[in-house]
N, C-alpha and C positions, 0 to 999 in steps of 0.2 A: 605590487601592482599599482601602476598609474592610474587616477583617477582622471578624467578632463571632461569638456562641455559635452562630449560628444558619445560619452561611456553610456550604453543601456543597463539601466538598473534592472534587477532581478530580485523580489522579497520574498521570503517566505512566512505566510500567515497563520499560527497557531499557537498552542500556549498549551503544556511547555516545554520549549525546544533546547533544553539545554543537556537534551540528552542527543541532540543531531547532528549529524557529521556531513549534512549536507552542502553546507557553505565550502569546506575545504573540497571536497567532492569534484564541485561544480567550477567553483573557480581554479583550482585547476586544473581543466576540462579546457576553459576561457584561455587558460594561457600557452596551452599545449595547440591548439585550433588557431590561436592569432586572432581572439575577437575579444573586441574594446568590450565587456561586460563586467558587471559586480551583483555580486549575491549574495546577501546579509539577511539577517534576521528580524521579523516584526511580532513580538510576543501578543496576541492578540485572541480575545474569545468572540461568541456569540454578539457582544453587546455593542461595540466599535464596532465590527466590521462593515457597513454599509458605509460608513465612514470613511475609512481608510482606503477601501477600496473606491469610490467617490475621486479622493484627492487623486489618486495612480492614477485616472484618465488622464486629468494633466499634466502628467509629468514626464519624464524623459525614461520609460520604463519598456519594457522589452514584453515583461508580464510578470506574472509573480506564480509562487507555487502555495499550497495550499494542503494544510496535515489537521489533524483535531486541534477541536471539535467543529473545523468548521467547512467541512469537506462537503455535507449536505447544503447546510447554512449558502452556500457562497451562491448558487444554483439561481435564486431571490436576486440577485445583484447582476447577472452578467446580461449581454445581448443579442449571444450566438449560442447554441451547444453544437457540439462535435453529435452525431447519430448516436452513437454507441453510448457517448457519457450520458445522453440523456435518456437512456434504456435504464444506465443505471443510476442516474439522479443523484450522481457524487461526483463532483469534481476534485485535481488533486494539481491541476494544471490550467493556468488564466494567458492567455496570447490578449497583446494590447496591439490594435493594428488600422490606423486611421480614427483611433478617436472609439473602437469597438471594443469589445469583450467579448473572445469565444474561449468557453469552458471547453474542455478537454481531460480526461481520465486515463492515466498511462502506469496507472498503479496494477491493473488486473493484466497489464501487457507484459510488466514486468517482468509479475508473479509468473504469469505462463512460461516466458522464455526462459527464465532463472528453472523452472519444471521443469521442461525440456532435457535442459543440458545435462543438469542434475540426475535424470531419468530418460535418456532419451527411446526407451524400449516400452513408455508408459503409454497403454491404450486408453486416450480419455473417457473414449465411449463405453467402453466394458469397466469404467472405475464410480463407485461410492468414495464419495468426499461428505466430509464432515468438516463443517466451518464453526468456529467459535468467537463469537464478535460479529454483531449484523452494522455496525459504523460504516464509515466512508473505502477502508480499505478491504472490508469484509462482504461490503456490499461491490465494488470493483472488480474483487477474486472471484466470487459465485456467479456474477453476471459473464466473464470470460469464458469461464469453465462453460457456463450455460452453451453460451457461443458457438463453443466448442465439441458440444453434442455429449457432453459429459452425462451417464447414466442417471445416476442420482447426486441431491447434495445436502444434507441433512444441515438446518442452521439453528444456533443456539443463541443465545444472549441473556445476559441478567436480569434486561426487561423483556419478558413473551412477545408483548406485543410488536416489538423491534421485527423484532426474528420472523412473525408472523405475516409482518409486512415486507420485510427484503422475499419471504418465501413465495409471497402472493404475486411481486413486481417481478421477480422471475419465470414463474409461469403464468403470468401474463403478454409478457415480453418476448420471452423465446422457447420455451417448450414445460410442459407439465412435469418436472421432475424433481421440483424441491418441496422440502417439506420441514416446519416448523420444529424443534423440541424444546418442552418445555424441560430447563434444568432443573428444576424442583422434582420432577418425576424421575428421580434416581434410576426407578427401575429400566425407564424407557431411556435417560441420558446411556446407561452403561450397554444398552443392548445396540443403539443404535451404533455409539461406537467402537465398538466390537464389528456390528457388521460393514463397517469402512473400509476403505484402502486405504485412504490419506486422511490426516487428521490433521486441521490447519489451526495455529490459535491466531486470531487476527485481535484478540480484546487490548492486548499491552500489559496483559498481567505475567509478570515475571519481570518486565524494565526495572532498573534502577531501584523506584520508591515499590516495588513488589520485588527482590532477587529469590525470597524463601517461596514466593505461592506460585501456583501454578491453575488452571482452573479444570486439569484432569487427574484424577486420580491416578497414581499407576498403576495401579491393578486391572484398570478397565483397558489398559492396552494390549497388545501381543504383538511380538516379534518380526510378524511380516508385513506391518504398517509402515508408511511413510508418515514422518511426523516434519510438518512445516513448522515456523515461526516468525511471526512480520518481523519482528523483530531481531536485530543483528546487535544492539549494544544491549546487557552486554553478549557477547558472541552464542554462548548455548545458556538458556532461559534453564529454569529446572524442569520446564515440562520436556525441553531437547533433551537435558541430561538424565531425565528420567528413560526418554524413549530410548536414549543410546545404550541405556544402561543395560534391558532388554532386549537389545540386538534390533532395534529398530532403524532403518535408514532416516539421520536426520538432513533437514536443510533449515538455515536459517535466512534472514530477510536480506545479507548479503548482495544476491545477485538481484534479485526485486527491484532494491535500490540502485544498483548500479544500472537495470536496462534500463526501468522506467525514467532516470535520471538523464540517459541518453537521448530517451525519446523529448522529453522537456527542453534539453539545448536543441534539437535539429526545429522544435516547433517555435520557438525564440527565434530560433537564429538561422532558421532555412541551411544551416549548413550540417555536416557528417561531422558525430560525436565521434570524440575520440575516445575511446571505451578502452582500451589499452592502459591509457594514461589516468583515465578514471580508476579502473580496477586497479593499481600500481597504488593510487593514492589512497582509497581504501584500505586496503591489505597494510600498508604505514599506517595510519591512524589504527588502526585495530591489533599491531604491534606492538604499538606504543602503552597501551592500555595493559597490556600482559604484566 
C-alpha cells in the first residue's frame, strides 16, 4: 500500500492490541473500495490519551477507532456525540471532520447484526440476556439490546458497582429492564443465568493471556442457550467450547467485528464498506492461526 501526502490516517487507541486483527481488516477494506487510507496501531492507556488525541486534530487523520480501556475515557476529549453513543457513554469510533470530534459507538451495531444473522428467528423482545463485562463493549451490547425492546438483561462484572451503574444508565435511558448481579453471590450469579436465553461474555477473559479461564462455570449452563463471545482470537474461548460442549448454539466476536468494522469505514469515509472482502480477509487471518 502507497503511502502519500494525501493518504487519511486511521489509528486505533488501546493497550493491548497485539492480539487485533483489525489493521489487516481494515486496510484491506481501503484497498478493495479504492480509498487512499491507512490503519495502524497506537498502543495507548488512560494516561496519554488526552494527549494523543490533542495532536490527531491536526493532523491529516480521517478519525481513529477506539478498544480498552479507553472506550469510556475518550467521551472527556471529543466535541460531538452521535445520540445513541451518548445514551451509552462509550465510544469505540472518533470522525475528525473540520477541525471536530464526533464520538460514535458501532460496536452494539455490530454485535446486533452479527445476532441477527446468526439467529435470524431470535425474538428480542420475549429474550433474557445476560452480559458479563459492564466496559466499553458490554456497555455498547446492552444499550442496543435495550434499544431494541429486549425483555430483560441481567449485567455482571468483577467490580458491582460497574455493573450497577451500566444497570442504572440503561433504565434510565431506555426502558426499566436491567438489572445488576453481584458475582459474589454464587447463588443468585447461577440462578440468574440459568434463567437466560443468551449468555454474552463481553470481560476478555478467555483471550490469549486467559486461554484456560473462563468466567462461567459450566455447570451453570444448559443446552438451549445461546452462548456469545466478544472475542474472536482465539476463535472459541473455553467458555464457547464449554457451551458447545453442551449443545449450546455458540457465536463468537467474528461478525461484531466485521459489521461494526464496516460501519467505521462508511463513517470515515462516506463511502459503502466492502464487507465481502472484509469477511474474506478475516476468514484468512483466522486460517492462518489454525
Amino acid at each position: 500500500m502507497s503511502v502519500d501526502i494525501n493518504t487519511k490516517m486511521v489509528t486505533l487507541l488501546g493497550k493491548p492490541l497485539n492480539q487485533s486483527y483489525a489493521a489487516r481488516m481494515q486496510n484491506s477494506a481501503y484497498k478493495a473500495a479504492g480509498l487512499n487510507m491507512l490503519y495502524f496501531y497506537s498502543e495507548v492507556e488512560n494516561d496519554h490519551l488526552e494527549d494523543i488525541v490533542n495532536g490527531i486534530r491536526y493532523m491529516n487523520f480521517a478519525g481513529f477507532a477506539v478498544t480498552k480501556p479507553n472506550k469510556v475515557e475518550i467521551m472527556k476529549y471529543v466535541d460531538e456525540v452521535d445520540p445513541l453513543c451518548q445514551k451509552m457513554n462509550a465510544s469505540n469510533t472518533v470522525v475528525l471532520k473540520d477541525g471536530k470530534l464526533k464520538a460514535y459507538n458501532t460496536d452494539g451495531i455490530g454485535f446486533f447484526r452479527s445476532l441477527m444473522e446468526e439467529v435470524p428467528d431470535l425474538d428480542v423482545k420475549e429474550t433474557v440476556f445476560f452480559c458479563m463485562g459492564a466496559g466499553g463493549a458490554g456497555r455498547a451490547i446492552c444499550s442496543v439490546l435495550a434499544y431494541n425492546g429486549a425483555k430483560k438483561i441481567y449485567i455482571t462484572n468483577r467490580s458491582l458497582s460497574k455493573a450497577e451503574e451500566l444497570a442504572n444508565d440503561i433504565n434510565e435511558n431506555f426502558a426499566n429492564i436491567a438489572q445488576a448481579v453481584d458475582i459474589e453471590d454464587m447463588e443468585l450469579y447461577k440462578a440468574t443465568i440459568g434463567e437466560s436465553d443468551v449468555i454474552m461474555n463481553n470481560t476478555g477473559l478467555g483471550m490469549l493471556s486467559s486461554l484456560d479461564m473462563t468466567p462461567v462455570p459450566k455447570e451453570f449452563l444448559n443446552k438451549n442457550q445461546i452462548c456469545f463471545d466478544a472475542t474472536y482470537n482465539p476463535e472459541k474461548t473455553k467458555f464457547l467450547e464449554d457451551a458447545e460442549s453442551i449443545g449450546c448454539k455458540i457465536i463468537n466476536g467474528l461478525g461484531m467485528s466485521l459489521y461494526q468494522g464496516a460501519q467505521q469505514i462508511e463513517l470515515w469515509s462516506g463511502k459503502e464498506a466492502p464487507i465481502e472482502a472484509m469477511r474474506s480477509e478475516l476468514l484468512t487471518i483466522l486460517s492462518e492461526k489454525e
